[in-house]
C-alpha positions in Angstrom: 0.0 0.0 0.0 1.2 3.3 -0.8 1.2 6.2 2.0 0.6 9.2 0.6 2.6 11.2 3.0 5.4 10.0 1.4 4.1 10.3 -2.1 3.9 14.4 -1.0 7.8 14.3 -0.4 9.0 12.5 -4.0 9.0 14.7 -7.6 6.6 13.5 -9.6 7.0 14.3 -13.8 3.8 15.4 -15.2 4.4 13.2 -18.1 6.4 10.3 -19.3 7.6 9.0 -22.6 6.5 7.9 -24.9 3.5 10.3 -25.5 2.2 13.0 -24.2 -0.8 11.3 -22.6 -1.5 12.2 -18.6 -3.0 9.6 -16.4 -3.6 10.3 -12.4 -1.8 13.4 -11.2 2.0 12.1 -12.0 4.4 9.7 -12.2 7.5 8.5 -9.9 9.6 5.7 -10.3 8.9 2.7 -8.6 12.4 2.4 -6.7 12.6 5.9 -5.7 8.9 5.9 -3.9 9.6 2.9 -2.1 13.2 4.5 -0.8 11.1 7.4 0.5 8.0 5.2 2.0 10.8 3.4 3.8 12.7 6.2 5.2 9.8 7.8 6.3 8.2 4.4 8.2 11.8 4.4 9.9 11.4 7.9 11.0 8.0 7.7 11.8 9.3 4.5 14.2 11.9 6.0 15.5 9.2 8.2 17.8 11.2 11.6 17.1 8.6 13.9 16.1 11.2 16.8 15.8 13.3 14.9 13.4 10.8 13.8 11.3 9.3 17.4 10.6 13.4 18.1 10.0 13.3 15.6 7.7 10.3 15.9 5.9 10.8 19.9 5.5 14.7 18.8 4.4 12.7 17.1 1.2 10.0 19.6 0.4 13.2 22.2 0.3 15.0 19.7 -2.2 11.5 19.0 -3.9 11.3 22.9 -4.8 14.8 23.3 -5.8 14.5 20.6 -8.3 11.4 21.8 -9.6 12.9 25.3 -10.6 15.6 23.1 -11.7 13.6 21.3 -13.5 11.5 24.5 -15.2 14.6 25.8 -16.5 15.6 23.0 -17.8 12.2 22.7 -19.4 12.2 26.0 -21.1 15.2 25.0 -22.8 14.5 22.1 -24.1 11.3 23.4 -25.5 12.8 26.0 -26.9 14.7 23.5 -29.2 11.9 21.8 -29.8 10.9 24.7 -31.1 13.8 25.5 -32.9 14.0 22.1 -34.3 10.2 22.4 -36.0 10.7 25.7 -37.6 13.9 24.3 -39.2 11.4 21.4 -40.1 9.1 24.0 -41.2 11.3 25.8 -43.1 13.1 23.5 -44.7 9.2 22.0 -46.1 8.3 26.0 -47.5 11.5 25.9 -49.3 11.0 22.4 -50.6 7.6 22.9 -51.4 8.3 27.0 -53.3 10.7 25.0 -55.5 8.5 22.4 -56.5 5.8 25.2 -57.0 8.6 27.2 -59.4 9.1 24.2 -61.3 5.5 23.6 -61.7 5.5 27.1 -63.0 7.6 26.7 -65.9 5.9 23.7 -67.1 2.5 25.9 -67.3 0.5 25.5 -64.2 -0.9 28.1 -62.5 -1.6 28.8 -58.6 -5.4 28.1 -59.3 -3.9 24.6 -60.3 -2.5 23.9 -56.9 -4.9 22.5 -54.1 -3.8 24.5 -51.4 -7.0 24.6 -49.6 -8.0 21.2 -47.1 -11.4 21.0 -48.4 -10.4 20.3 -52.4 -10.3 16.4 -52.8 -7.0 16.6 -54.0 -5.4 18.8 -51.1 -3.9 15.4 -49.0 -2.3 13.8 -51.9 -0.5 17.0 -53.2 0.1 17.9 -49.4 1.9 13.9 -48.7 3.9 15.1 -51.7 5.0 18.3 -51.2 5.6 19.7 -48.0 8.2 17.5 -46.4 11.5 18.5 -44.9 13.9 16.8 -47.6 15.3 18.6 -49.4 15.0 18.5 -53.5 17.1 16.8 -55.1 17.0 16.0 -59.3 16.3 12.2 -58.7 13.1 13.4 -56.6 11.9 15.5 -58.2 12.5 13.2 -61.1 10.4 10.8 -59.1 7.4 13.0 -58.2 6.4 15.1 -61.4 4.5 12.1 -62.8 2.7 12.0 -59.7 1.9 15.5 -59.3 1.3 16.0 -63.3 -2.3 13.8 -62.5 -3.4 15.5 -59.3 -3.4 19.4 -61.4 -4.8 18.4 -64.0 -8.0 16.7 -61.7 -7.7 19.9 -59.7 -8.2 22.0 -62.8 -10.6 20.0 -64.3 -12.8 20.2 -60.7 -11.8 24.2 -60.9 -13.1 25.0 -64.4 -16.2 22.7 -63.5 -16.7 24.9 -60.4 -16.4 28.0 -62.6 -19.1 26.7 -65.0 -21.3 25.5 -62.2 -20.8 29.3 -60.4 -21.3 31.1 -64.3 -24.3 29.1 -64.5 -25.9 29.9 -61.2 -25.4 33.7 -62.1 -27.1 33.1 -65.8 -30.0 31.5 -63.5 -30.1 34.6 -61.0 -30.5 37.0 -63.9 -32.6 35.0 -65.9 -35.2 34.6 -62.9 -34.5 38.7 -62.4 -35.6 39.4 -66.0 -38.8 37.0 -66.0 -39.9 38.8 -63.4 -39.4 42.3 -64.8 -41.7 40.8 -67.7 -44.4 39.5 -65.6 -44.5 42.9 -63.5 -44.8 44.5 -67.4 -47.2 42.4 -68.5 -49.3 40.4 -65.8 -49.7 42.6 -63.1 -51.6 41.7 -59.6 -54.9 42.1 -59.9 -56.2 43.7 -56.5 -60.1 44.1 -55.1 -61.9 45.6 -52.1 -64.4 43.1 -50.6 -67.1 43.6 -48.1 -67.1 40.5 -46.1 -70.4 39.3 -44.8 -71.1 39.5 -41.4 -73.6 37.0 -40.2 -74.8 39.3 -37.4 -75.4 42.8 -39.4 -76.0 42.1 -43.3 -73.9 44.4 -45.6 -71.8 46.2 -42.7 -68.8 43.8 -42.5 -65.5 44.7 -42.9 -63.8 44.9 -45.7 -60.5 43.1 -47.1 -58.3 43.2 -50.4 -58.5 40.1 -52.7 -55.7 39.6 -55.6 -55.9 37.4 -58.8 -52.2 36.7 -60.1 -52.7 35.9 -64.6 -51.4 33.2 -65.4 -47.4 33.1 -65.9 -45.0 30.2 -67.1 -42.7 29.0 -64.5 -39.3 27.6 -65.0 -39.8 24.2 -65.9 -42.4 25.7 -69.0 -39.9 28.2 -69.6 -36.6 26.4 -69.6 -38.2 23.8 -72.4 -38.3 26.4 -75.3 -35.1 25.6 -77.1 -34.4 29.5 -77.4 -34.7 30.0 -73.5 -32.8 26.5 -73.2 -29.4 27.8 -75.0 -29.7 30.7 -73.2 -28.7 29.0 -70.1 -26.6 26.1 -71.2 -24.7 27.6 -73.7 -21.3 28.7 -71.7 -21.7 32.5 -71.3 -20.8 35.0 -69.1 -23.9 37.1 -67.5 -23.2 40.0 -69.5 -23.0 38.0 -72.9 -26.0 36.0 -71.7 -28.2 39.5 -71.2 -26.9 40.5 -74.7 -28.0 37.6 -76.1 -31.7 37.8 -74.1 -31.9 41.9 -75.7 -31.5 40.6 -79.0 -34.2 38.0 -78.6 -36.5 39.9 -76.3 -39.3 40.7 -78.6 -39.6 36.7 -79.5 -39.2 35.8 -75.9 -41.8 38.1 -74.9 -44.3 36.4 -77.8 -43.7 33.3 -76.6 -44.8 33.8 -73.3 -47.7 36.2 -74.3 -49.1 33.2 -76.4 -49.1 30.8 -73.0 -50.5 32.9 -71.5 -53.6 33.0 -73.7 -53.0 29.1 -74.9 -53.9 28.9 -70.9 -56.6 30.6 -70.5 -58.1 29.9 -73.3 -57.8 26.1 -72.5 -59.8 26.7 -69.9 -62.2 29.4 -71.1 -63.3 26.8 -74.2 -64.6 24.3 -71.9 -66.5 26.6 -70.0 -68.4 28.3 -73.4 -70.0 24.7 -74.0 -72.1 25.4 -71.5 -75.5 26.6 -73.2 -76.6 27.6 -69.3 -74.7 30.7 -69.5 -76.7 33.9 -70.7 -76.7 37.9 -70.0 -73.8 39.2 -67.8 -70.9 36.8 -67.2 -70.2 38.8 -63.8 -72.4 40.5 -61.1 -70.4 41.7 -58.3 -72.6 42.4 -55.3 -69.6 42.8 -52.1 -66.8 44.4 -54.4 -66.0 48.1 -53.0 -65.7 50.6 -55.8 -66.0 54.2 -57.0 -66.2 53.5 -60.8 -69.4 51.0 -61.3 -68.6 48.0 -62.4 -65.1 46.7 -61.1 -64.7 44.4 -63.8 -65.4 46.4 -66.5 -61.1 46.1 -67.9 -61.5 42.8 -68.3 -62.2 40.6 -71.5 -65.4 39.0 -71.3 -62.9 35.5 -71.3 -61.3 36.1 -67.9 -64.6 37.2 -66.9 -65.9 33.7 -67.4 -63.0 32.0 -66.0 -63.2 34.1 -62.9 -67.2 32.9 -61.9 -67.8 31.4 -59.0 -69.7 28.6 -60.7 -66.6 27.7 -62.8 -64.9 24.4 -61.7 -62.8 21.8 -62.7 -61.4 18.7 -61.6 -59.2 15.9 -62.7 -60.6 13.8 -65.0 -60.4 10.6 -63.1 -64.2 11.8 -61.7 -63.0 10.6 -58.4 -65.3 11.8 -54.9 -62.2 12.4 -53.4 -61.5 14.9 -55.7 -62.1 18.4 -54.6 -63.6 20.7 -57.0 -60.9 23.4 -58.5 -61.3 27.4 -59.8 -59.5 28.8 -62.2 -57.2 30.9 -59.8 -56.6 27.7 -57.5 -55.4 25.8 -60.3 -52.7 28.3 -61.4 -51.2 28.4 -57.8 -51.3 25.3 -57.4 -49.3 24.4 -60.4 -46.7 27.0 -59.7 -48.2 29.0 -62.9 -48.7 32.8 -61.2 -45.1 33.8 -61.3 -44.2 33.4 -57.7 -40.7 33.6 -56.6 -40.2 30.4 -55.8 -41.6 29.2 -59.8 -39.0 31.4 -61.2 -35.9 31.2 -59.0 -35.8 27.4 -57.8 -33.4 26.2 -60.5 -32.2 23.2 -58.9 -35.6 21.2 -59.0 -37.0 21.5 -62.5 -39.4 18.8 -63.6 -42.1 18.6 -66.7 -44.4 21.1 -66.9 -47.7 20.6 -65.2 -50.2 18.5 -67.1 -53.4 21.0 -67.6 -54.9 18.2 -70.0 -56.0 16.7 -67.1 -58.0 19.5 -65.8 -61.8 18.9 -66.9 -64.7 21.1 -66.1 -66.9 19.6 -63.2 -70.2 19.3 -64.2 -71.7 18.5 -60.5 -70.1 20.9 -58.9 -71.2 23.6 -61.3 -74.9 23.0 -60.5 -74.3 22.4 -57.0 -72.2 26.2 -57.4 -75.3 27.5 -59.0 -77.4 26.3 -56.4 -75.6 28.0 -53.5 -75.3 31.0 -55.2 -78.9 31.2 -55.8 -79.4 30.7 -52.5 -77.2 33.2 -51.4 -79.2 35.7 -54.0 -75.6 36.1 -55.9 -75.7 33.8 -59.4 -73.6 35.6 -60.9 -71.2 36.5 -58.4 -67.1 36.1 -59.0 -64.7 33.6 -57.1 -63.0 36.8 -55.8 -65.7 37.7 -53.7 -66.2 34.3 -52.8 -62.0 34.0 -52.0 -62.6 36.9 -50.0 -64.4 34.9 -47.4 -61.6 32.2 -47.1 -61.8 29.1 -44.7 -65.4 31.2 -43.0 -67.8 29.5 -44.7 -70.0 26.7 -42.7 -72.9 24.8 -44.1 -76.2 26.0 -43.8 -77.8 22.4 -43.3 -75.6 20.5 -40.9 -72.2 21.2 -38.5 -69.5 21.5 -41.1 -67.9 24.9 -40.7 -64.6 26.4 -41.6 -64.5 25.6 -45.4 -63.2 27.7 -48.4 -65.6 28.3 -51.3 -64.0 24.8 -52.9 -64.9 22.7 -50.0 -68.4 23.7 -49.4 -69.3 23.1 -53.0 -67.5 19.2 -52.5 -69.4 19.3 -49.2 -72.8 19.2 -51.1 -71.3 17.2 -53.7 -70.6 14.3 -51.4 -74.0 14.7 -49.2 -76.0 14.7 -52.6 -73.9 11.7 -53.9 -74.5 10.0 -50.3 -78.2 10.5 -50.2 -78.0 9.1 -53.8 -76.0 5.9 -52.5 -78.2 5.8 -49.3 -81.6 5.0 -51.2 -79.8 1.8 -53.4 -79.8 0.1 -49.5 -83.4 2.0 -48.5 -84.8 -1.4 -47.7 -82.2 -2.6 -45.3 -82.8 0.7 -43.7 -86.2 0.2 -43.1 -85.7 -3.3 -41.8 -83.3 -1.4 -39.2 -85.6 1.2 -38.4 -83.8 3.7 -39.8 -84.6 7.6 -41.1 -82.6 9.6 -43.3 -83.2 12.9 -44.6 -81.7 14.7 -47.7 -80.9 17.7 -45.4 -78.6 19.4 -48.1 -81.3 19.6 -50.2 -82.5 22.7 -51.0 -86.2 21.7 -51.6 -86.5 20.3 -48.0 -86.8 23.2 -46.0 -86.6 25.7 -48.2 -86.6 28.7 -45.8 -83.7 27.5 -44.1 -79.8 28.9 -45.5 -77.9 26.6 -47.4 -74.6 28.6 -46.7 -73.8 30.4 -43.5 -71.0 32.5 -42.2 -68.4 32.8 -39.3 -67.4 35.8 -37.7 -64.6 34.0 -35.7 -63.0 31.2 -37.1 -64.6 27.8 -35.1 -60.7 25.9 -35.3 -61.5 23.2 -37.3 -64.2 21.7 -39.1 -65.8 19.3 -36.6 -65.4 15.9 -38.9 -61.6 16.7 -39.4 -60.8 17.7 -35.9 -62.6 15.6 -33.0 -61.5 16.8 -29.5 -63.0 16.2 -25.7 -66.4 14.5 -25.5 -67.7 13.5 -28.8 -70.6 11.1 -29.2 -71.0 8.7 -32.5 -74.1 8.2 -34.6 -75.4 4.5 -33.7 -77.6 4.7 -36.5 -75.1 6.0 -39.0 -72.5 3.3 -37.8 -75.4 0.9 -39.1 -75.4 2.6 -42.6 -72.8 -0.1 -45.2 -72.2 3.5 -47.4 -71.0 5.2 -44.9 -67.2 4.0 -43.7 -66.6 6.9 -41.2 -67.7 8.1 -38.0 -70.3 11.1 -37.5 -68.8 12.2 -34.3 -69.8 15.0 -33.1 -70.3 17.4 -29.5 -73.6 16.6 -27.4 -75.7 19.7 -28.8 -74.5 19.3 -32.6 -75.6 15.3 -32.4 -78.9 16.4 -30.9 -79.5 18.5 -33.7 -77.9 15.9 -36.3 -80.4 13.1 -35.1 -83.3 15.0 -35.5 -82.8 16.7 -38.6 -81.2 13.5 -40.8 -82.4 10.7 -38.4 -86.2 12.8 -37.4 -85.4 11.5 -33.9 -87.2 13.5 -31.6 -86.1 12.2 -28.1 -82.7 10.7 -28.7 -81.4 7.9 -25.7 -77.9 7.5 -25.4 -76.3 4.0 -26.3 -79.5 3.2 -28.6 -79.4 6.4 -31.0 -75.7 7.6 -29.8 -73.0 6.7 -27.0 -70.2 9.0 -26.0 -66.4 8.7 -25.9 -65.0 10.2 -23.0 -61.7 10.4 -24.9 -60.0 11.9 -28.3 -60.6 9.4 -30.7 -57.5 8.0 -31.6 -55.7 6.4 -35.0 -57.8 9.0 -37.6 -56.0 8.1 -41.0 -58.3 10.2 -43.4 -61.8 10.3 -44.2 -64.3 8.4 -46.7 -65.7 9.4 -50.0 -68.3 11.3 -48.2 -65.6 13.0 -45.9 -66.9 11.6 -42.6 -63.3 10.3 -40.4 -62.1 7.1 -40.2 -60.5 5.5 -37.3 
């Protein structure tokens, strides 16, 4: 066992070699602690407490000297340790300049050299190079071919980076001048919209609306072969923009005409329809001093801008949420945003518009509503005004865009529709339901309603706290979901749909007590599944 008394009056090094690496608080040797640990068990025995603090003080004193000793000695040995790597240090600089000169006169350049650590070449030229021996002929004989290989890689990955870099700025300045045209030629369309408010008719407050025109983005753009040189052929910026002047007029047809192949794509469809007659648009909630706030418009973005005017994807899918005119273009990246005409680095094809059908159904259903509303011939702007306020007039669903309450009616008329195919089983069960969302049955009451404050969710989508389930719903085969709904709003639902007058709970409804868990989406009708 080691007494650490004695430990206290031995030098201990800080370090030992080989390494530099420091384990406990020092090292001694082996023979010279146990010397000590003896003498200082023979003092201790000898009983002379005098003698042993004599003693002990004797080797602190010779401790300290040795240590100064020891510093001194320390400073100049590091100091040729220092000496010795700047002579290693220099000797490399001198090695590595005369390779450098000779690499000179054979042609390369500094921008050849990997100097930096993060070019993929840096650690072979480096294992090369910068050593202390000096060059001799038969080295240097014995290192060009290897070097010759690792320039010319490094240039090659230089004038790649150069292109790359020349490239990025053709892209920045091609994105600047797009816009410049768009800003010509499409500008922002802005409007002042009354919203409704559902308390004091015609004395809500007001909001701006914008319509962006249709504008290619980047992946339309950089198809044309003309645009396509423009950026792949290697240019600088400035010989680039020369090159876009000279073609300007051309570049500016090109876009002009899809713009209108766009719109008139879409504006074709919609004049096959033999219900439209008189005026295309009758704003009733837009704010202006000059009559008729659409009067600067052609009578073809007119059309395309009704609320009534739809489209889906021609699959015909339930799922599918009816589309306007103005919600396909940002969707598809086609209203000149930023992000269409500076996000180089992600180009695909060019959106599919072929695709894009017009949506019979929800047209009547559009028509309907708007009726109802006493607007027919109002625009989507006014409607877009309203946003995510809208909540049907006929059951719970709130929070819905102009989009989603026309698909709301869609899929309640469709599952009304699918509901009578199975009427029989129904009546075997006992069961009642009404085509609430139809506009004959209680005709006085609102097919649309709106929301002051938004409710946070439509209450299908977002089922929180105490919700009770339909019972009789659950035993409709159509219907795949879950009407689940707060106490009051199930109430309501189960006498309007179900013409239950004095619902019991666990025959007509039971609660959950919890947040229903494991929602993964919702049917074709839109009720949640979980």
């Amino acid at each position: 066992m080691i007494n650490s008394d004695a430990v206290r009056l031995k030098l201990k090094s800080v370090a030992i070699a080989p390494g530099n690496r420091r384990v406990g608080n020092g090292y001694v040797l082996r023979d010279d602690l146990a010397q000590i640990q003896t003498e200082h068990e023979r003092m201790t025995r000898s009983g002379g407490k005098s003698a042993l603090e004599s003693w002990e003080k004797e080797r602190k004193q010779a401790i300290a000297q040795r240590k100064q000793a020891s510093q001194v000695l320390s400073n100049i040995l590091g100091s040729y340790q220092r000496d010795e790597e700047q002579i290693v240090k220099d000797a490399s600089n001198v090695r590595r300049s005369e390779i450098e000169r000779r690499l000179g006169e054979l042609g390369w350049t500094k921008e050849d050299i990997p100097f930096y650590w993060r070019s993929t070449h840096y650690i072979a030229y480096t294992a090369l190079v910068n050593q202390p021996k000096p060059l001799t002929e038969r080295i240097w004989t014995n290192i060009k071919p290897k070097l010759i290989p690792i320039l010319e890689a490094n240039r090659a990955e230089n004038l790649m980076a150069q292109r790359l870099k020349r490239k990025k700025q053709r892209q920045d300045r091609l994105s600047e001048l797009f816009l410049e045209i768009m800003d010509q030629t499409t500008p922002t369309l802005e409007f002042q919209i009354q919203l409704p408010d559902p308390l004091v008719p015609n004395e809500g407050p007001a909001t701006t609306v914008t319509f962006d025109p249709p504008f290619p983005s980047l992946t339309c753009l950089s198809n044309w072969p003309l645009l396509k040189n423009l950026l792949e052929i290697e240019a600088t910026v400035e010989e680039m923009e020369t090159r876009f002047e000279d073609n300007r007029t051309q570049i500016q047809d090109y876009i002009a005409n899809w713009i209108t192949s766009v719109q008139t794509q879409f504006a074709d469809q919609l004049r096959q329809d033999p219900g439209l007659r008189g005026e295309i648009l009758q704003p009733t909630t837009v704010i202006t001093d000059n009559g008729d706030p659409f009067s600067n418009l052609s009578d073809e973005l007119k059309l395309l801008l009704r609320a009534d005017s739809l489209f889906c994807l021609n699959s015909g899918s339930l799922y599918d949420c009816p589309k306007t005119y103005s919600s396909i273009l940002i969707n598809n990246g086609l209203t000149g945003p930023m992000s269409s005409l500076s996000c180089w680095e992600y180009l695909g094809s060019p959106p599919n518009l072929n695709k894009l059908v017009l949506y019979p159904e929800a047209r009547a259903v559009a028509r309907m509503l708007l009726l109802n509303m006493g607007r027919p011939n109002a625009s989507y702007i006014e409607m877009n005004a309203v946003r995510s306020s809208f909540g049907c007039g006929r059951c719970y669903e709130a929070d819905m865009n102009w989009e989603k309450l026309v698909h709301h009616y869609i899929r309640h008329k469709k599952l009304y529709s699918d509901i009578q195919e199975g009427l029989s089983q129904l009546a075997i069960e006992g069961i009642t339901y009404n085509d609430t969302h139809n506009p004959d049955v209680q005709p006085d009451r609102p097919l649309v309603r709106y929301q002051s404050v938004q409710a946070g969710g439509a209450l299908f989508t977002h089922p929180t706290g105490r919700l009770e389930i339909c019972k009789l719903c659950d035993k409709i085969r159509v219907i795949r979901g879950k009407v689940a709904l707060p106490k009051p709003e199930m109430m309501q639902h189960l006498l309007d749909v179900h013409s239950i007058i004095q619902p019991k709970v666990n025959e007509h409804y039971h609660g959950v007590t919890q947040k229903l868990a494991g929602f993964w989406g919702s049917d074709a009708y839109g009720f949640p599944i979980f």
